[in-house]
OpenMM code with the backbone's topology and positions (N, CA, C; nanometers):
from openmm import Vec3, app, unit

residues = "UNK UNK UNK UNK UNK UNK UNK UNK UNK UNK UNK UNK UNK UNK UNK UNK UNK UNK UNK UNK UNK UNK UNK UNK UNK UNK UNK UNK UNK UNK UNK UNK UNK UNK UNK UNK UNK UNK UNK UNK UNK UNK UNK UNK UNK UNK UNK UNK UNK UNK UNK UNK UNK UNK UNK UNK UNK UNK UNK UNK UNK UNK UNK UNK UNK UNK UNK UNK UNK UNK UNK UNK UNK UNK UNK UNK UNK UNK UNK UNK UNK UNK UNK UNK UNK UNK UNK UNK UNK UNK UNK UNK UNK UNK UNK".split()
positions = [
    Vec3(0.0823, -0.1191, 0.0000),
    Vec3(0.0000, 0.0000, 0.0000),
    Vec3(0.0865, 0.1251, 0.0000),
    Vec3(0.1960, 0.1173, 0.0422),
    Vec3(0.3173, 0.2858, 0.0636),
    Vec3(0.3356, 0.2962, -0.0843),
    Vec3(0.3756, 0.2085, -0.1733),
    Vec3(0.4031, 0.1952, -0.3073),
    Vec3(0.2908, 0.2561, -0.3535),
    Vec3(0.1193, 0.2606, -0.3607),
    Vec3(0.0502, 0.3186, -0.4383),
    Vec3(0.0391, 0.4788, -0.3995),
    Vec3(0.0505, 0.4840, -0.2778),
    Vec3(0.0335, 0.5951, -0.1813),
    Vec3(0.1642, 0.6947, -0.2050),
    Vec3(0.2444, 0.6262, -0.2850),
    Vec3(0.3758, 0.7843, -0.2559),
    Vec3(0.4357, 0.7369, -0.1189),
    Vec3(0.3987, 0.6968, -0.0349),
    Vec3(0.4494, 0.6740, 0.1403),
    Vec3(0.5698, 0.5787, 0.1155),
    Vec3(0.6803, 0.6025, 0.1693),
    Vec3(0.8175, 0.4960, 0.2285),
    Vec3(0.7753, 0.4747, 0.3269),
    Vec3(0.7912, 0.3373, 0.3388),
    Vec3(0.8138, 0.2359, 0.5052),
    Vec3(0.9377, 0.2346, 0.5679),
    Vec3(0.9462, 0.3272, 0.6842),
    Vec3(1.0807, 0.2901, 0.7233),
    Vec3(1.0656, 0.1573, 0.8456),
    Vec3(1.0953, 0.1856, 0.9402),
    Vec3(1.1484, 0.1075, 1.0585),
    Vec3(0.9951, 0.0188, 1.0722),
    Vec3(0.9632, -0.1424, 1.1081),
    Vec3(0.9116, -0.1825, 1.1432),
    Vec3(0.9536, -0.2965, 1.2751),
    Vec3(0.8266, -0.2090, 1.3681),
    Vec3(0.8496, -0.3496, 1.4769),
    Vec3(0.7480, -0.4340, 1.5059),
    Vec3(0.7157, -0.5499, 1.4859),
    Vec3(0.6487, -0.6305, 1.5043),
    Vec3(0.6265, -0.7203, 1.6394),
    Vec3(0.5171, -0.7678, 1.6981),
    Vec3(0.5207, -0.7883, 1.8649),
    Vec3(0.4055, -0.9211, 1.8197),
    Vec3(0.3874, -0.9831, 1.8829),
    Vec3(0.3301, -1.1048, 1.8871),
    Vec3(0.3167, -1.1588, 2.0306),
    Vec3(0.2014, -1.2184, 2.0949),
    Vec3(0.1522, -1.2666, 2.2066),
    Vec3(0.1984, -1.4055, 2.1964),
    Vec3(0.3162, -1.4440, 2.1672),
    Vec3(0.3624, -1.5824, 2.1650),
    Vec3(0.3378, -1.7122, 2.2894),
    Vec3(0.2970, -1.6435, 2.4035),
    Vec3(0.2981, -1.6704, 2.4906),
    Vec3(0.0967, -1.7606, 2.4881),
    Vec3(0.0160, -1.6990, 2.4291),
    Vec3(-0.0986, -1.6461, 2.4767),
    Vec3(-0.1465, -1.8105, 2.4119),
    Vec3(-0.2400, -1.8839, 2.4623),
    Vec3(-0.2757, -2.0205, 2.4232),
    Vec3(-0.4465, -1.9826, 2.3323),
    Vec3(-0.4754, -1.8171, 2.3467),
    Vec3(-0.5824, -1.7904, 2.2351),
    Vec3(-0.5960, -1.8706, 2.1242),
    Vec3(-0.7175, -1.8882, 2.0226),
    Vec3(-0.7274, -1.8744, 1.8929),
    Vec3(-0.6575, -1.7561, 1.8987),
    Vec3(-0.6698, -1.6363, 1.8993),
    Vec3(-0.7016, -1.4980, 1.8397),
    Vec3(-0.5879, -1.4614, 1.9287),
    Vec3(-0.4695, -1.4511, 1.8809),
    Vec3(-0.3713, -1.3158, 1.9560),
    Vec3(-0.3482, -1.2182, 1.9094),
    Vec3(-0.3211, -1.0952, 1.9829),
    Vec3(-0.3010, -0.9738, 1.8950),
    Vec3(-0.1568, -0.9401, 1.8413),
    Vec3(-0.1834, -0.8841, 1.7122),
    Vec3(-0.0494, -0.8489, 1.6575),
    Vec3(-0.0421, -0.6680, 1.6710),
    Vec3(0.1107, -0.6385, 1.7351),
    Vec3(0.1222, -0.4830, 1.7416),
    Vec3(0.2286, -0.4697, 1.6360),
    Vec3(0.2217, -0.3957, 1.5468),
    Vec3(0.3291, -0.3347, 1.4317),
    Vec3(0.3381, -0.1763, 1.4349),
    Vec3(0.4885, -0.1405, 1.4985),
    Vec3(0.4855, -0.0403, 1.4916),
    Vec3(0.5620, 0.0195, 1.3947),
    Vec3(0.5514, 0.1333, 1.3287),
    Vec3(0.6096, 0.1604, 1.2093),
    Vec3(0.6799, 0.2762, 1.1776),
    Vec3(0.7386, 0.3187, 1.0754),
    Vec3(0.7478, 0.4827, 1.0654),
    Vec3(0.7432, 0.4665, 0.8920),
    Vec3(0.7333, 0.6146, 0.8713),
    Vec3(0.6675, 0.6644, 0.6961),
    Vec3(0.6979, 0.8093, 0.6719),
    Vec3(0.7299, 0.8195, 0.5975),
    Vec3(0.7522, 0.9170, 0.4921),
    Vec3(0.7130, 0.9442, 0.3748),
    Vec3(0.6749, 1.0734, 0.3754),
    Vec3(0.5589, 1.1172, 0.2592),
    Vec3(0.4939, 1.2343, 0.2996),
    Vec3(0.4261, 1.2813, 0.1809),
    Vec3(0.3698, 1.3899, 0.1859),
    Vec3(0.2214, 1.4074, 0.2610),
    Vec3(0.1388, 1.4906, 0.2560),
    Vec3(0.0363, 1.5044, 0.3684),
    Vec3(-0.1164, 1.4201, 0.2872),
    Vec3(-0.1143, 1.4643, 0.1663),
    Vec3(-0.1557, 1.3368, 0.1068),
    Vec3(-0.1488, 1.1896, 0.0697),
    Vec3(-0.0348, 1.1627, 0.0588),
    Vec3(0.0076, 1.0347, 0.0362),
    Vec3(-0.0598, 0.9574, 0.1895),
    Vec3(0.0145, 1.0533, 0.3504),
    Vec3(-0.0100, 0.9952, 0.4336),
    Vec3(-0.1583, 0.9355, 0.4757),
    Vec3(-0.2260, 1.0589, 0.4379),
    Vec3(-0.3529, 1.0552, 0.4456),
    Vec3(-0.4476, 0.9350, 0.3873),
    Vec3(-0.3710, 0.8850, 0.2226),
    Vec3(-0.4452, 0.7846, 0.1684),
    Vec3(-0.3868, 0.6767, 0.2494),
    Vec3(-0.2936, 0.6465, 0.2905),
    Vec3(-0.2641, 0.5443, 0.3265),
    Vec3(-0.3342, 0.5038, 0.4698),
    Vec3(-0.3439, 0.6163, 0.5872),
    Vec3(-0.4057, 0.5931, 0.7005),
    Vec3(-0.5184, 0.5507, 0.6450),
    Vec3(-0.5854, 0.5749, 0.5115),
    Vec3(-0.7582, 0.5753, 0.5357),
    Vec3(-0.7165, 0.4448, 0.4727),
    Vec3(-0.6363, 0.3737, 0.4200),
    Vec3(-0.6190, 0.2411, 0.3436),
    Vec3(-0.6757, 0.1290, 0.4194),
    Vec3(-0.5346, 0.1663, 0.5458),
    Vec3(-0.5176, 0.0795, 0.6623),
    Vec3(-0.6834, 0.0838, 0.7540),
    Vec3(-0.7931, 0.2006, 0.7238),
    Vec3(-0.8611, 0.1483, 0.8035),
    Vec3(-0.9963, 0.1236, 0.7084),
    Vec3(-0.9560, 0.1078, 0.5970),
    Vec3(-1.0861, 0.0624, 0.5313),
    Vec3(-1.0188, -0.0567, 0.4119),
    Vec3(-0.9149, -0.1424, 0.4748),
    Vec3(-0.8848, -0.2578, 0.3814),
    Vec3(-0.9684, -0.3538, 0.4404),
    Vec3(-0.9664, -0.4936, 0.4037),
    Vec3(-1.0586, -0.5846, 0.4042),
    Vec3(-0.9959, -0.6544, 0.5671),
    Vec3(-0.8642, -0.6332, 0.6349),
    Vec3(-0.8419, -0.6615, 0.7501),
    Vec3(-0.8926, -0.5993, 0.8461),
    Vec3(-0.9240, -0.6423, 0.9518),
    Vec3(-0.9684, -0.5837, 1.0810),
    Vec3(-0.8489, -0.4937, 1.1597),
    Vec3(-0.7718, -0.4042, 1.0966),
    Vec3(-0.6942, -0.3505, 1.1649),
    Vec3(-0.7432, -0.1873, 1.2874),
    Vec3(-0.6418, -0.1355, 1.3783),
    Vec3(-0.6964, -0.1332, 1.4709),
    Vec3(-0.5647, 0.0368, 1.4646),
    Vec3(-0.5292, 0.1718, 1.4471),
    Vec3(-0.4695, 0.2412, 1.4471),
    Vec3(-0.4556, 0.3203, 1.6011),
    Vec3(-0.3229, 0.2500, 1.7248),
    Vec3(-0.3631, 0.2867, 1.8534),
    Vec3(-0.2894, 0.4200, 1.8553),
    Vec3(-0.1922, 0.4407, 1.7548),
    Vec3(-0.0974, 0.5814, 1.7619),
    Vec3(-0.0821, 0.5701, 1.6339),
    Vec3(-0.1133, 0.7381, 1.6472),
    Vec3(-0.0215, 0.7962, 1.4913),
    Vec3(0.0043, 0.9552, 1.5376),
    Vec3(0.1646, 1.0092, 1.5223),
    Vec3(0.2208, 1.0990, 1.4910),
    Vec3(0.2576, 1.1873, 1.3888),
    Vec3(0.2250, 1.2323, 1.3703),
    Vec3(0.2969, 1.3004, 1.2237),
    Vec3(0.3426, 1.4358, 1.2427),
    Vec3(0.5347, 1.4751, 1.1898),
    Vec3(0.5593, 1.5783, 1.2097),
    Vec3(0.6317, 1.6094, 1.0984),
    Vec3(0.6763, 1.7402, 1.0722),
    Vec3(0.7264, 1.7888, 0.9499),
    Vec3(0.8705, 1.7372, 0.9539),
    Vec3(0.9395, 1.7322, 0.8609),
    Vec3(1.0805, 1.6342, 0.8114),
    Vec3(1.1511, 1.7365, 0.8086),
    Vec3(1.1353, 1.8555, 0.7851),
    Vec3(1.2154, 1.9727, 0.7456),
    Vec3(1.1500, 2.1059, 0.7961),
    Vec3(1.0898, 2.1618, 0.9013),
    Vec3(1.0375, 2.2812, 0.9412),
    Vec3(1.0999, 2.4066, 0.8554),
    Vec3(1.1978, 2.4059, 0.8389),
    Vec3(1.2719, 2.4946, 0.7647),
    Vec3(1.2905, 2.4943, 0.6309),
    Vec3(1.1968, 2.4006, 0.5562),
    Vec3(1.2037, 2.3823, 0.4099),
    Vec3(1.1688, 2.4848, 0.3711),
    Vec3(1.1700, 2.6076, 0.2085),
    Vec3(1.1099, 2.6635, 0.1816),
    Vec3(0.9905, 2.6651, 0.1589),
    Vec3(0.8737, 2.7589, 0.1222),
    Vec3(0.7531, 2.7162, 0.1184),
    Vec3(0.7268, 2.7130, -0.0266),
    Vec3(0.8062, 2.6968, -0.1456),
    Vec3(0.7488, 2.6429, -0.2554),
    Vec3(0.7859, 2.5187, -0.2694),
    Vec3(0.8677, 2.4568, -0.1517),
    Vec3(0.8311, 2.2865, -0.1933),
    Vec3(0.7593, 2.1976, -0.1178),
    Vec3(0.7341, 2.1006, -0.1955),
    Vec3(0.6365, 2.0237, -0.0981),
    Vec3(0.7151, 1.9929, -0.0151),
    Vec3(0.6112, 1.9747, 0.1223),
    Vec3(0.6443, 1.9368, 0.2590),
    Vec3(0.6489, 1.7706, 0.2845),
    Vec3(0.7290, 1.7350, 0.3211),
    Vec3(0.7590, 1.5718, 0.3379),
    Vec3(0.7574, 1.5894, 0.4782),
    Vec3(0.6334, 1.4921, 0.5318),
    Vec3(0.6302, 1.3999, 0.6354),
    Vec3(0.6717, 1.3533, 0.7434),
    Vec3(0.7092, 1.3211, 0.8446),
    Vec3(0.7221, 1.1698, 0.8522),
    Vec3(0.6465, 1.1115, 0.9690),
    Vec3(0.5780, 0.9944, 0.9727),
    Vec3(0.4850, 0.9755, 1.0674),
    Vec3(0.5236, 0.8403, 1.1358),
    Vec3(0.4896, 0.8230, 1.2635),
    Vec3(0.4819, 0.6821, 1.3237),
    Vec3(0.3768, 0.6479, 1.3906),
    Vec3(0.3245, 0.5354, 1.3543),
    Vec3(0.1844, 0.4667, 1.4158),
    Vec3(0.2415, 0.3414, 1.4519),
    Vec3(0.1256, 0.2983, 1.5581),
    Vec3(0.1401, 0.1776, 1.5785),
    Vec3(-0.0173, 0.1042, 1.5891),
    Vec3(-0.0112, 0.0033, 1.4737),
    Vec3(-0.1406, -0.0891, 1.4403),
    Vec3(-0.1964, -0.2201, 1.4903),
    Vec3(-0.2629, -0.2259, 1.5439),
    Vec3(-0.2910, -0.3534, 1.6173),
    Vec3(-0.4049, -0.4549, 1.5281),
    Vec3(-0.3847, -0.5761, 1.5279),
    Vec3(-0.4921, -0.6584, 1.4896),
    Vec3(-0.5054, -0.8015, 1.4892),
    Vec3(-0.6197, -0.8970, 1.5200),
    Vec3(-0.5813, -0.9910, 1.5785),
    Vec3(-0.5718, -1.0890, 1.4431),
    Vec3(-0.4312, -1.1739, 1.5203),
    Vec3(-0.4317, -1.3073, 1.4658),
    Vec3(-0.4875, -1.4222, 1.4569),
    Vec3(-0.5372, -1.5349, 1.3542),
    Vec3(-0.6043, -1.6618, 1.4469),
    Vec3(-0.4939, -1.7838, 1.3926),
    Vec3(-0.4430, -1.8022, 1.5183),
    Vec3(-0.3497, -1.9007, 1.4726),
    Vec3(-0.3988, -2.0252, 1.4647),
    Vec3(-0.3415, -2.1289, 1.3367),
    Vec3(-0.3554, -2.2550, 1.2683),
    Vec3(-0.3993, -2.3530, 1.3822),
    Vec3(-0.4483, -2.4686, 1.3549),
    Vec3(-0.5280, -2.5429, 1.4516),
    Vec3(-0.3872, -2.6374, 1.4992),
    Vec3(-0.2823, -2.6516, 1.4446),
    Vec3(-0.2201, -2.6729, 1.4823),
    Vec3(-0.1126, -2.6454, 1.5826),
    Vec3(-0.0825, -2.4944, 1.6243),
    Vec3(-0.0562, -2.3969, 1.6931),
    Vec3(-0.1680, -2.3674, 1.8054),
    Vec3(-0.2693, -2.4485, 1.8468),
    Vec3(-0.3173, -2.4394, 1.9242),
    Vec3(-0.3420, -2.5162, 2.0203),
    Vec3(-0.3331, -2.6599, 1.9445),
    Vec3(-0.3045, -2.7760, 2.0287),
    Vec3(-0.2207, -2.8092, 2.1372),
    Vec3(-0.2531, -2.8569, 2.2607),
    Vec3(-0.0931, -2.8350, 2.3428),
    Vec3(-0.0050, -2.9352, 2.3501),
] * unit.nanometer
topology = app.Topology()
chain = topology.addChain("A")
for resn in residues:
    res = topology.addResidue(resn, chain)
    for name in ("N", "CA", "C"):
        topology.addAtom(name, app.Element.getBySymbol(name[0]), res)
């Protein structure tokens, strides 16, 4: 989705309830992005109207360059962190 959006993916961290004997554990991915105020924009509304149940618990967004001139576009950069649950294989559940 950053690819249709104009948005770079930078840093991802991924968290997993490895522990948790659920069907359903939650996954936290936290991220960072770069891009313009549109690009960001399509992409937040991506993430909450794609066909996954995802879940947006933080998002930041601050300017990359405060001091850029004002005839160029303004680049970004934002960090969220997305939550949504997993259902792990019937095999992964068995003890």
């Amino acid at each position: 989705m950053g690819e249709r959006t104009g948005v770079t993916i930078g840093a991802l961290d991924i968290r997993v309830d490895s522990g948790a004997s659920q069907a359903f554990v939650p996954v936290r991915i936290h991220a960072t992005a770069v891009g313009d105020i549109q690009g960001l924009g399509s992409f937040v509304a991506g993430l909450e109207g794609g066909a996954l149940a995802l879940t947006i618990r933080a998002l930041s967004i601050d300017a990359a360059d405060g001091a850029a001139p004002p005839n160029r576009a303004e680049v970004l950069n934002a960090e969220l962190t997305v939550e949504s649950p997993w259902r792990r294989g019937a095999m992964e559940t068995s003890p």
